[in-house]
C-alpha positions in Angstrom: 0.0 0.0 0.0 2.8 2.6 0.9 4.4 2.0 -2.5 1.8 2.2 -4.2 0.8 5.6 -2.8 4.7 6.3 -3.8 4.0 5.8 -7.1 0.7 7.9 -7.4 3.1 10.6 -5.9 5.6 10.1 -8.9 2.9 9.9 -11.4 1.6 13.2 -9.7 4.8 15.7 -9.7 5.9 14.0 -13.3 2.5 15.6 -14.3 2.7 18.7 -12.3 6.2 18.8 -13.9 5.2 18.5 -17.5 2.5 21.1 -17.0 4.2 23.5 -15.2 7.9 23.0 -17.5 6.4 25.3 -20.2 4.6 28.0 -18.0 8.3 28.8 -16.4 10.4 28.3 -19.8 7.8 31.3 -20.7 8.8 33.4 -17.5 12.2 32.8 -17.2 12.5 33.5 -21.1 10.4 36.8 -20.8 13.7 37.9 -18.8 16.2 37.7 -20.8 17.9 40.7 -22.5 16.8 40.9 -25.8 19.8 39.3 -27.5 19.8 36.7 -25.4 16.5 36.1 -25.9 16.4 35.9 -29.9 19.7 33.4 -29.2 20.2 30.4 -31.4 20.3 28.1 -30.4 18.2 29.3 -27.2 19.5 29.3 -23.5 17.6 27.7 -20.9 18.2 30.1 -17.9 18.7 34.0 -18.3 22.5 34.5 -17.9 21.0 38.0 -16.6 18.0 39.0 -15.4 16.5 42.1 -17.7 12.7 43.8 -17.5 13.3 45.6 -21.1 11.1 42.3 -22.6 7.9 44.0 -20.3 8.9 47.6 -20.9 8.9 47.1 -24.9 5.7 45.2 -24.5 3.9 47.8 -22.5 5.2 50.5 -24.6 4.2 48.2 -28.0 1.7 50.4 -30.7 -1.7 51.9 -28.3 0.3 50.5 -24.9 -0.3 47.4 -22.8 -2.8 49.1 -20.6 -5.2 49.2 -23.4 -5.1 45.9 -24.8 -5.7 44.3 -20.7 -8.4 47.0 -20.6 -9.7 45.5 -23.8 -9.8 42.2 -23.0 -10.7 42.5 -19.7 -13.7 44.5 -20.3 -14.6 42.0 -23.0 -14.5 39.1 -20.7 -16.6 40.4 -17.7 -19.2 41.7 -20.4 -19.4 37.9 -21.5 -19.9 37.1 -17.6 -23.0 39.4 -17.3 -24.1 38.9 -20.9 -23.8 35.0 -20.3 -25.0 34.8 -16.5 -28.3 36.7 -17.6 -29.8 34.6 -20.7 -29.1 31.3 -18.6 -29.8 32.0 -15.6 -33.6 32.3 -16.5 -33.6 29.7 -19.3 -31.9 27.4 -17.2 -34.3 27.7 -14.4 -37.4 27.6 -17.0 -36.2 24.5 -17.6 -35.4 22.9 -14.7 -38.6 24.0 -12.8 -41.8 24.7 -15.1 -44.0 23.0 -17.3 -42.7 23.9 -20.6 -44.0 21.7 -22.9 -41.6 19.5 -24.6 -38.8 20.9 -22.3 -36.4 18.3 -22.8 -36.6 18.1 -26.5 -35.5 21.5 -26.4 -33.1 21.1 -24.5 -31.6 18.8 -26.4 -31.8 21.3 -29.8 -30.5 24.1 -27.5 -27.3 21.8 -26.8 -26.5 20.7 -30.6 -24.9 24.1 -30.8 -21.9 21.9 -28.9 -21.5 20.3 -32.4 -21.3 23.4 -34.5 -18.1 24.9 -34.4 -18.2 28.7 -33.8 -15.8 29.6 -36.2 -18.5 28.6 -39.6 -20.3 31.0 -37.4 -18.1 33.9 -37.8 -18.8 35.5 -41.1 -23.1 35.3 -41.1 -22.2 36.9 -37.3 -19.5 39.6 -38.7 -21.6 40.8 -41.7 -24.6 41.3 -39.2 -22.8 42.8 -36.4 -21.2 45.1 -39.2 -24.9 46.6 -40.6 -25.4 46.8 -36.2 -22.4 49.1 -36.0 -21.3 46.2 -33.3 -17.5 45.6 -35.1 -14.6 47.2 -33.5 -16.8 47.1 -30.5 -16.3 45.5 -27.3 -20.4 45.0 -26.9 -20.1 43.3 -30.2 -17.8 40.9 -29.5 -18.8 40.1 -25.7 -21.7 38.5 -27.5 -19.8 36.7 -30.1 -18.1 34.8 -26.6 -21.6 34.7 -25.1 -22.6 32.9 -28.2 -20.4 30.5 -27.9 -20.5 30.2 -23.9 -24.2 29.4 -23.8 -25.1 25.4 -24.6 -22.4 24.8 -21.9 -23.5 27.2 -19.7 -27.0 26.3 -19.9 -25.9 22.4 -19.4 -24.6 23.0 -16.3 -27.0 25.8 -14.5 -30.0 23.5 -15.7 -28.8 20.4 -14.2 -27.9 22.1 -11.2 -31.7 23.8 -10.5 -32.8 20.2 -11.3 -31.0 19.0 -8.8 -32.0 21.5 -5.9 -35.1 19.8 -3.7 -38.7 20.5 -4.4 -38.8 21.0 -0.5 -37.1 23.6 -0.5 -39.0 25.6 -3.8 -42.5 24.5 -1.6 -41.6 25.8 1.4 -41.0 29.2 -0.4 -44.1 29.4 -2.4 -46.2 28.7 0.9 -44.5 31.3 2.5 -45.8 33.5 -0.6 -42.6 34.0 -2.5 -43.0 34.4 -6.5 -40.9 32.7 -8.6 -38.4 34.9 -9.4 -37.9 35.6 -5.2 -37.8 32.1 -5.2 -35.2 31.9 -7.7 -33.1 34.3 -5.8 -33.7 33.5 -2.8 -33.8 29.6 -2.9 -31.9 28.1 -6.1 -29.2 31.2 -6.4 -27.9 30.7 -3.2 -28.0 26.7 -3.6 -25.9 26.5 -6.7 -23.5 29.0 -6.0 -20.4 26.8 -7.4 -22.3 25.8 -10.4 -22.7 29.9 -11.1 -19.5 30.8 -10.3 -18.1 27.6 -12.4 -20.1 29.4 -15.4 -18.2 32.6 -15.0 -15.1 31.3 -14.4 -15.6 29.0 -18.0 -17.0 32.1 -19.7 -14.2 34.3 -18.2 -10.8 32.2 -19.4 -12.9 31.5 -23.2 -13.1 35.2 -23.1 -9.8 35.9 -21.7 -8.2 33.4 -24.6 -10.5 33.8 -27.4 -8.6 35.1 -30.8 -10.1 34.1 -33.9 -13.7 35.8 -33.3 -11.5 38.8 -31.5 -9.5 39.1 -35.0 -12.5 39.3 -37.6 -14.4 41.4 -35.2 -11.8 44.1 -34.6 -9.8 46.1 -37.4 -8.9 48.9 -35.4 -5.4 48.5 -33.4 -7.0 49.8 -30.2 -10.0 47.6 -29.8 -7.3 44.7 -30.0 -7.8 42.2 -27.2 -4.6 40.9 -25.7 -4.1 37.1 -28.1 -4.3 39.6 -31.2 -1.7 41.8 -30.4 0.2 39.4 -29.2 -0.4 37.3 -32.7 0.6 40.8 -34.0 3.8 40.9 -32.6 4.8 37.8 -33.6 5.1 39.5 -36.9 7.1 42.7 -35.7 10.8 42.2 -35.8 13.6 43.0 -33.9 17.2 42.3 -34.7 16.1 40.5 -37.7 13.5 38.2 -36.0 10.8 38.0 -33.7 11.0 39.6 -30.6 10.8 36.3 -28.7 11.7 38.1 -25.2 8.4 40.4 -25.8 6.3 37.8 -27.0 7.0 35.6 -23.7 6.5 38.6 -21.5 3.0 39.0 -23.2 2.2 35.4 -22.5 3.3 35.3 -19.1 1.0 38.1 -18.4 -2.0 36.6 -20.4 -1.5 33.8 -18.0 -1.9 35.5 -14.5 -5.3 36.1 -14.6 -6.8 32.9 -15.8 -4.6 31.4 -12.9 -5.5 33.7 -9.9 -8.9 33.4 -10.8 -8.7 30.1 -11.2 -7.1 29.8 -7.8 -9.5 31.7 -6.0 -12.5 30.2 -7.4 -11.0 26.7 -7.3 -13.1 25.4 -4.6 -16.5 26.0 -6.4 -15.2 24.9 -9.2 -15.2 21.3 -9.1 -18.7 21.2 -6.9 -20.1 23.0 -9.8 -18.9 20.8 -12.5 -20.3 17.8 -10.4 -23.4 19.0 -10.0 -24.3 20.1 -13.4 -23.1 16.6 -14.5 -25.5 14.8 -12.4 -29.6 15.0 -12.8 
């Protein structure tokens, strides 16, 4: 039995290590001096330490300020926009008589098979006679759009799951059903809301494709375009490797804190939108 939970620890940090190999190669090649850094063939560890990677970077065409601005704003719109459409369809399913409700909800979760990207240019050309392009509105619901089936599959299952008892004991002591959905099924599926935003948040955060037919102005770019734009900028007769690291290493912090912070919610909620 103790070797055996030897081995699971092996197989564990070998794991750990893999995943975590590339995240620090990133970090430690973000600080590097810029020659260093365009090396070849490249060093493993900085033979100095250097912050002129981060400075270019937040110095690069509108500033670094904007594009985290951009992308942030973007992503907590797609929260919002995401929480309120399934938040009430969810719970219209789960609880009332909607006649042939699980029908569709199975049409509502074959958007899972269609990939978003053959989505992209109907969407584009009808955001564009909107005035929605080059807008961070616009493409907030371009994420939300792709953020729902899931969304919905999870908040559903989890109002399903929450006991009658509980919804008849607030009707008899006269709540409606929205105070009731407040009240009562918010507060009991806390980690599966919170395991909604956090999905919505890192697609958001990460999304580029949708982000780079939507925007054509330089400072509506979310942070993946300008970073796919600097991987086209040159300096010292290639890519500026040490900026491009430094961009990715920051693209990473957020999705890891919140991911941290919310991690205790977040399997609960995945388990309990997986389970009727």
């Amino acid at each position: 039995m103790r070797r055996r939970g030897y081995l699971v620890g092996a197989v564990c940090l070998a794991l750990c290590a893999v995943m975590l190999l590339p995240l620090l190669a990133s970090v430690l090649a973000s600080l590097k001096p810029t020659a260093e850094a365009a090396a070849s063939p490249p060093t493993y560890l900085p033979g100095s330490l250097s912050l002129d990677s981060y400075q270019r970077l937040w110095e690069y065409q509108q500033g670094l300020p904007v594009y985290l601005f951009n992308s942030l704003g973007t992503a907590v719109l797609t929260i919002l926009f995401t929480l309120l459409l399934t938040v009430p369809a969810a719970y219209g399913l789960a609880r009332f008589p909607v006649p042939a409700k699980e029908l569709l909800f199975v049409v509502l979760l074959l958007a899972l098979i269609v990939p978003y990207q053959a989505l992209l240019t109907p969407m584009f050309l009808m955001f564009a006679k909107l005035g929605l392009t080059n807008s961070l509105i616009g493409l907030a619901v371009v994420h939300t759009a792709i953020q729902l089936p899931f969304s919905l599959y999870v908040l559903r299952n989890s109002f399903a799951a929450v006991p009658r008892e509980l919804e008849e004991a607030a009707i008899m002591d006269g709540a409606s059903s929205v105070q009731s959905l407040r009240r009562v099924f918010l507060p009991a599926t806390v980690p599966a809301v919170v395991t909604v935003a956090l999905f919505a948040f890192i697609m958001s955060w990460n999304e580029f494709l949708g982000a780079l037919v939507m925007m054509s102005k330089s400072s509506k770019f979310t942070l993946p375009v300008v970073l796919a734009a600097a991987r086209t900028e040159t300096s010292l007769g290639g890519t500026d490797w040490g900026m491009l690291q430094a961009g990715i290493t920051i693209s990473i912090i957020p999705c890891v804190g919140v991911y941290l912070l919310l991690q205790r919610y977040y399997v609960s909620g995945l388990m309990s939108g997986a389970v009727k």
